[in-house]
TORKOL-4160 file (C-alpha; in steps of 0.2 Angstrom, whole numbers, padded with zeros to 4 digits, m for minus):
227
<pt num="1" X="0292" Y="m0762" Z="0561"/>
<pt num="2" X="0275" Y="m0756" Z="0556"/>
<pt num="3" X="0264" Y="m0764" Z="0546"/>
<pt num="4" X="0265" Y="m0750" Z="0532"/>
<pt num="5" X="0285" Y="m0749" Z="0530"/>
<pt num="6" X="0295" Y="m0757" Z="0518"/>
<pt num="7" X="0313" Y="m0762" Z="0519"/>
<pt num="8" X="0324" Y="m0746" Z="0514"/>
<pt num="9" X="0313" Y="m0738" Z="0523"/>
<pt num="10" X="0322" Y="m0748" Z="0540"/>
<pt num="11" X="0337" Y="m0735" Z="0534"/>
<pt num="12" X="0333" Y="m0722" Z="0547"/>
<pt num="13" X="0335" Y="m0734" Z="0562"/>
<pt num="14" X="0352" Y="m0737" Z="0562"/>
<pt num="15" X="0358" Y="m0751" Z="0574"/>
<pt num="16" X="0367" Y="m0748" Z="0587"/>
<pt num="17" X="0386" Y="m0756" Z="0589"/>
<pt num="18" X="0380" Y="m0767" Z="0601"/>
<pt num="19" X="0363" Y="m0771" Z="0590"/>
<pt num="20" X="0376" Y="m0774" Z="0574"/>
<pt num="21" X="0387" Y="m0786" Z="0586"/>
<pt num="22" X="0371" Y="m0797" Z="0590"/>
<pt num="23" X="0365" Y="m0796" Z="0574"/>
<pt num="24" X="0385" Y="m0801" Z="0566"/>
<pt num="25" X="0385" Y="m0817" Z="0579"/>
<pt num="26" X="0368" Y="m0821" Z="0574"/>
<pt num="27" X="0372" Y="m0821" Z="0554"/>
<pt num="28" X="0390" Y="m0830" Z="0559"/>
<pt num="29" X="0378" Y="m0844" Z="0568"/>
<pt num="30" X="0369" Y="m0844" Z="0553"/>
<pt num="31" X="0382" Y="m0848" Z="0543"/>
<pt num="32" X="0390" Y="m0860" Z="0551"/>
<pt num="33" X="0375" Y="m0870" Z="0555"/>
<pt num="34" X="0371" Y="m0869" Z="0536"/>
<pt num="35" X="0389" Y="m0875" Z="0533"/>
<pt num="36" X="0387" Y="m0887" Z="0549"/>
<pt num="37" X="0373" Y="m0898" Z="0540"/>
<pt num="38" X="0375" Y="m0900" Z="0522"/>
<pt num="39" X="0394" Y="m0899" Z="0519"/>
<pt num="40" X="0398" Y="m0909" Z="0538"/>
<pt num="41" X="0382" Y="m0917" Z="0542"/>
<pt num="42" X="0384" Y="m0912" Z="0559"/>
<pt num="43" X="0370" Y="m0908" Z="0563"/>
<pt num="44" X="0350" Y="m0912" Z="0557"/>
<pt num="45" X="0343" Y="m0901" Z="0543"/>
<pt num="46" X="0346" Y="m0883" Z="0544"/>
<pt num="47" X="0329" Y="m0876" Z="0537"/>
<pt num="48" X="0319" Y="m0879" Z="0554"/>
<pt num="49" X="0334" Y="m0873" Z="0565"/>
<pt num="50" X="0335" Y="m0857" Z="0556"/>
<pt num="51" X="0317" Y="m0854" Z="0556"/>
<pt num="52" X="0317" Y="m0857" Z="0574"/>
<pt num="53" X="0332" Y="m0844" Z="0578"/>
<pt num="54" X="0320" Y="m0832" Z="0567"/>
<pt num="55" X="0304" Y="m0834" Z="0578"/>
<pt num="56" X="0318" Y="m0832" Z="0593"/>
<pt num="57" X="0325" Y="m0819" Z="0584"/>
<pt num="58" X="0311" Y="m0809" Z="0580"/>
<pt num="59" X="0302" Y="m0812" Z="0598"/>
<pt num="60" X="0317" Y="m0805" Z="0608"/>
<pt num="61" X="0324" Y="m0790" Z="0598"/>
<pt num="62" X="0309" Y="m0785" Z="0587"/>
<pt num="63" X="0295" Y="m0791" Z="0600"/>
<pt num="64" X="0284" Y="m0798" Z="0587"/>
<pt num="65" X="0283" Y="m0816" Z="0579"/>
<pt num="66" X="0290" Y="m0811" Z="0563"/>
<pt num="67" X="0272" Y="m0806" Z="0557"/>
<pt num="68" X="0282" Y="m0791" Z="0548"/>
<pt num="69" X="0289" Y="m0802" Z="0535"/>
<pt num="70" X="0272" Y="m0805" Z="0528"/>
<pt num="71" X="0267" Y="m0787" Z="0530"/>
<pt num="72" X="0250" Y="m0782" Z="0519"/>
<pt num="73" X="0259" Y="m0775" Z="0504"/>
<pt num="74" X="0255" Y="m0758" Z="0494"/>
<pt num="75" X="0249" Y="m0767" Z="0481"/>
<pt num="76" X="0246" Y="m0785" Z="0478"/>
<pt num="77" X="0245" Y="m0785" Z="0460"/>
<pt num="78" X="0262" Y="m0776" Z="0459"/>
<pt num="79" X="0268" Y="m0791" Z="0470"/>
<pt num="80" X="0261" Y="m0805" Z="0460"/>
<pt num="81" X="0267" Y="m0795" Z="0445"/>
<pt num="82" X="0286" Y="m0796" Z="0454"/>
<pt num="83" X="0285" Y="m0815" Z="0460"/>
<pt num="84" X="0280" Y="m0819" Z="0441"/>
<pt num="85" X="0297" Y="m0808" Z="0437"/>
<pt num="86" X="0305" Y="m0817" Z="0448"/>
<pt num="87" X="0301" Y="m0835" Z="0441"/>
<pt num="88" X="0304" Y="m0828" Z="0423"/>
<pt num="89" X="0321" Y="m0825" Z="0429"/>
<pt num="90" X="0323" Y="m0839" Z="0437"/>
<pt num="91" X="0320" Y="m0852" Z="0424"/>
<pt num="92" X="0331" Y="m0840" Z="0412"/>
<pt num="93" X="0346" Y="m0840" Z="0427"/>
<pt num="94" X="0347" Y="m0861" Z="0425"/>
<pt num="95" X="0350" Y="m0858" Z="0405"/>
<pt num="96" X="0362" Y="m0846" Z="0406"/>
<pt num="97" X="0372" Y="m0855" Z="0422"/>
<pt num="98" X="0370" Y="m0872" Z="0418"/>
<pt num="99" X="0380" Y="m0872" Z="0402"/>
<pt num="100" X="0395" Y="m0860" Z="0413"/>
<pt num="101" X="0390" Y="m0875" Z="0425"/>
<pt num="102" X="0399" Y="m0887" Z="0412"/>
<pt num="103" X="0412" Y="m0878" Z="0406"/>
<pt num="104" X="0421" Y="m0879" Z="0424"/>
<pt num="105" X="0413" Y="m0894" Z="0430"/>
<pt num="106" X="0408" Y="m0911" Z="0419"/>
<pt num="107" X="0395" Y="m0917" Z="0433"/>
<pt num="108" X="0379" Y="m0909" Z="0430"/>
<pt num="109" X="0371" Y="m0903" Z="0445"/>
<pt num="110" X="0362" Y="m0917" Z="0456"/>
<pt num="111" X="0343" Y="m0916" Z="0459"/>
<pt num="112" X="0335" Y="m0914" Z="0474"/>
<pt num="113" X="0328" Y="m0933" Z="0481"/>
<pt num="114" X="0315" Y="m0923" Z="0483"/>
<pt num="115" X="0310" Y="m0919" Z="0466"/>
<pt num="116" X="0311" Y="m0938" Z="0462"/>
<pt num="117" X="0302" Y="m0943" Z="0444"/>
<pt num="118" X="0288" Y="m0951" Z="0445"/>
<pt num="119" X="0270" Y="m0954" Z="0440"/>
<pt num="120" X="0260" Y="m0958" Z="0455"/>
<pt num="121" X="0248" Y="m0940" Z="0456"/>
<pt num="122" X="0244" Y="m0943" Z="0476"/>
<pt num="123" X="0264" Y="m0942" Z="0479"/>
<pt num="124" X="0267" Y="m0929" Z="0467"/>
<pt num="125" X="0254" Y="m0919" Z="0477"/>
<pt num="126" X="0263" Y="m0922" Z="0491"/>
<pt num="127" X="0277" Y="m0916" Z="0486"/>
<pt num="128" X="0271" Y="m0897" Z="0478"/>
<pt num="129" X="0265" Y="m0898" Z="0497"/>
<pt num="130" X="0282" Y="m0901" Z="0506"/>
<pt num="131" X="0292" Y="m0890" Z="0492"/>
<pt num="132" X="0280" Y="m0874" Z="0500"/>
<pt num="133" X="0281" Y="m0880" Z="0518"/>
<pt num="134" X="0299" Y="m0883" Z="0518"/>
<pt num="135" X="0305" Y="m0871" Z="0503"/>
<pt num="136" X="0296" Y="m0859" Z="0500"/>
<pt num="137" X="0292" Y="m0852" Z="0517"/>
<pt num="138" X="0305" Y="m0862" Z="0526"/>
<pt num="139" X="0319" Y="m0856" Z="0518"/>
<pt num="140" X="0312" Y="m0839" Z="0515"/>
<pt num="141" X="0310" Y="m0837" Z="0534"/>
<pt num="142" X="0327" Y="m0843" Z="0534"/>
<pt num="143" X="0338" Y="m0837" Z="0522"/>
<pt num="144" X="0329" Y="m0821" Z="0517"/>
<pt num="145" X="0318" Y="m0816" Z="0534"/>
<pt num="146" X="0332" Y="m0820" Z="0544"/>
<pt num="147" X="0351" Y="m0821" Z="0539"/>
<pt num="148" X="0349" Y="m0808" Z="0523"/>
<pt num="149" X="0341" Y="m0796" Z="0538"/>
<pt num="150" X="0353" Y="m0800" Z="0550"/>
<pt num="151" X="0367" Y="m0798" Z="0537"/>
<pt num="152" X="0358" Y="m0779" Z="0532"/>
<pt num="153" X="0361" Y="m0775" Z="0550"/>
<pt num="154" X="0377" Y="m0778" Z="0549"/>
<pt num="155" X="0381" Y="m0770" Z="0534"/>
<pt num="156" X="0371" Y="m0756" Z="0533"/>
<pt num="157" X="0354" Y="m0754" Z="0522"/>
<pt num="158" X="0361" Y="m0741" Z="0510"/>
<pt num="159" X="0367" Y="m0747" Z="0491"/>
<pt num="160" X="0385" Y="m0755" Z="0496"/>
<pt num="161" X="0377" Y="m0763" Z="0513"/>
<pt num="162" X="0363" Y="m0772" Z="0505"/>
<pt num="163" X="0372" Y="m0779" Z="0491"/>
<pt num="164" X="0385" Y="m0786" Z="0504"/>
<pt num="165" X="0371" Y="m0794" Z="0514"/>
<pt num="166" X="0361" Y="m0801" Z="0498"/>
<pt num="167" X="0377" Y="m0810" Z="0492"/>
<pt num="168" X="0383" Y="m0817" Z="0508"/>
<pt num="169" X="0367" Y="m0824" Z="0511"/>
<pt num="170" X="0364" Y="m0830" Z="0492"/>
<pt num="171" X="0382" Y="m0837" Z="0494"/>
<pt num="172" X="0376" Y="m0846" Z="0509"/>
<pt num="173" X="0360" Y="m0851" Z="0501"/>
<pt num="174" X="0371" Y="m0859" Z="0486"/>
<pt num="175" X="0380" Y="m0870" Z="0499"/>
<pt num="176" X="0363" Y="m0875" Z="0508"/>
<pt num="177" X="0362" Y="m0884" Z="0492"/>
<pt num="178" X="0380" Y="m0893" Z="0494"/>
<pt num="179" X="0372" Y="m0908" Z="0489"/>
<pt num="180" X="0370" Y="m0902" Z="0471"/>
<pt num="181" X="0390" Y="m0902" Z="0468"/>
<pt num="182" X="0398" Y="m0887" Z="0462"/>
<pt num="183" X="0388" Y="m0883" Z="0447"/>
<pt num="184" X="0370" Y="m0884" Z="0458"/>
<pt num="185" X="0380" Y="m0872" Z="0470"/>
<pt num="186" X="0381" Y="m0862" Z="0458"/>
<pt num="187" X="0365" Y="m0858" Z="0451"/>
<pt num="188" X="0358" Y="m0859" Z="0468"/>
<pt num="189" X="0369" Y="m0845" Z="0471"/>
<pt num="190" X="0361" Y="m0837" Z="0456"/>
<pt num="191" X="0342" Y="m0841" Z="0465"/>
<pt num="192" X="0347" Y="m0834" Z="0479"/>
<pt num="193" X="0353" Y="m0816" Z="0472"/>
<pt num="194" X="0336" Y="m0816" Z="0461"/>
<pt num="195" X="0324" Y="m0821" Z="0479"/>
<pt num="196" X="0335" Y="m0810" Z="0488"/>
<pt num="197" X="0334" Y="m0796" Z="0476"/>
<pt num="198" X="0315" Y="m0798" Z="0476"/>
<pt num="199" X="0314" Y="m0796" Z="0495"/>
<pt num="200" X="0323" Y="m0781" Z="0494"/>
<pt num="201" X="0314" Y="m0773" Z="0483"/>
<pt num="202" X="0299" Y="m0775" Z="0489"/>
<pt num="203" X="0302" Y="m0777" Z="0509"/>
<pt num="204" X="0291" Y="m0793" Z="0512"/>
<pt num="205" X="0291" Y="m0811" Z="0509"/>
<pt num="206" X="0278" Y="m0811" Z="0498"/>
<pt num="207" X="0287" Y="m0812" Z="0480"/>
<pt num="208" X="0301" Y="m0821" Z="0487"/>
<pt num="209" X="0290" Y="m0835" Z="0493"/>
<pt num="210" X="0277" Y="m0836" Z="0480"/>
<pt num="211" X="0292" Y="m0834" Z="0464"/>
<pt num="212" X="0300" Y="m0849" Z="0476"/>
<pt num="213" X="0284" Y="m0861" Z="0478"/>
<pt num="214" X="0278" Y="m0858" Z="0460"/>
<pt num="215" X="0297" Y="m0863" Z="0453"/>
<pt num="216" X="0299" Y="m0880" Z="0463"/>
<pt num="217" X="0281" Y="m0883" Z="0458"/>
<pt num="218" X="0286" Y="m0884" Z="0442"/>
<pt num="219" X="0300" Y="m0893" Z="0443"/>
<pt num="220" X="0288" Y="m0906" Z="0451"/>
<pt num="221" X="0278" Y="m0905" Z="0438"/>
<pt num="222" X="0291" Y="m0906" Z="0423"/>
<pt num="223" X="0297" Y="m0922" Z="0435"/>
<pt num="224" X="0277" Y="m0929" Z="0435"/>
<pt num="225" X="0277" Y="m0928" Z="0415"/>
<pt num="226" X="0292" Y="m0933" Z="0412"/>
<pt num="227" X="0300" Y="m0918" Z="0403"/>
């Protein structure tokens, strides 16, 4: 992919049966290795293994190191203005799903260990750093660079195709959060569809990641005070 395309743009290259096939074993392996971790425990954390199968990925089919996801946008105040949509929307998902999250299940959904409260500044600064390592460019390499692509080559980049592709791997970004219970599940799922959606849109990484950074940063900060 050039540097100046965008994702519908990838429309006119059309896979071809044998491309779709790899690309349908890859987002299967995906899946399962998602599954594999956080409902099993079979095997150590997913994020790094599916970044890893991304660079893989990427090297092998696309000859480049996954460079394209993070593409120089059109315009980068169009995509700042999009990742703070994106955030918007996400604090907004948690208050509309997490009272539907009650009404089917009592338990409220669990918190990331992660996100721990606390009061020490030097940890919490620690942690805004791991939650854009791991989270925001981890799983956005993973879910979004790589199964939500993989799925769109399945599928198809037309209307039907990439909402196919944006809910398997929102789905599959919900159970990434298994630990939650089902009500987390949920409005993971609901995260996914909003990072997803802004990937697709916009073609890159950029919002996706930044919405996702900015939004755990906050929730380590409402953790830091308290709130």
């Amino acid at each position: 992919m050039k540097d100046s395309e965008v994702l519908p743009q990838e429309a006119s290259n059309c896979p071809s049966r044998k491309q779709r096939a790899v690309s349908c074993a890859e987002m299967c392996l995906a899946i399962l290795i998602v599954v594999a971790h956080n409902v099993y425990h079979w095997i150590p954390n997913e994020v790094p293994v599916l970044f890893a199968l991304a660079i893989i990925s990427f090297r092998m089919r696309e000859g480049n190191w996954g460079w394209h996801l993070y593409g120089r946008p059109a315009s980068w105040a169009l995509l700042l203005l999009l990742a703070i949509l994106c955030v918007v929307f996400l604090q907004v998902k948690d208050m509309i799903l997490e009272p539907i999250g009650h009404y089917f299940w009592a338990a409220p959904p669990h918190v990331s260990s992660i996100i721990t409260q606390t009061h020490d500044l030097q940890r919490a600064l620690r942690t805004v750093l791991f939650v854009w390592l791991f989270a925001a460019f981890g799983e956005e390499i993973g879910y979004r660079g790589y199964l939500q692509r993989r799925a769109l080559d399945v599928f198809g980049r037309n209307g039907w195709g990439m909402t196919v592709a944006l809910v398997i791997a929102s789905a599959t970004f919900g159970f990434g959060h298994f630990y939650r219970g089902p009500a987390g599940i949920l409005e993971s799922t609901g995260s996914g569809l909003i990072l997803g959606g802004a990937y697709l849109f916009s073609g890159r990484l950029w919002a996706s990641t930044i919405a996702h950074g900015v939004n755990d940063s906050l929730a380590v900060m409402f953790s830091y005070f308290g709130w």
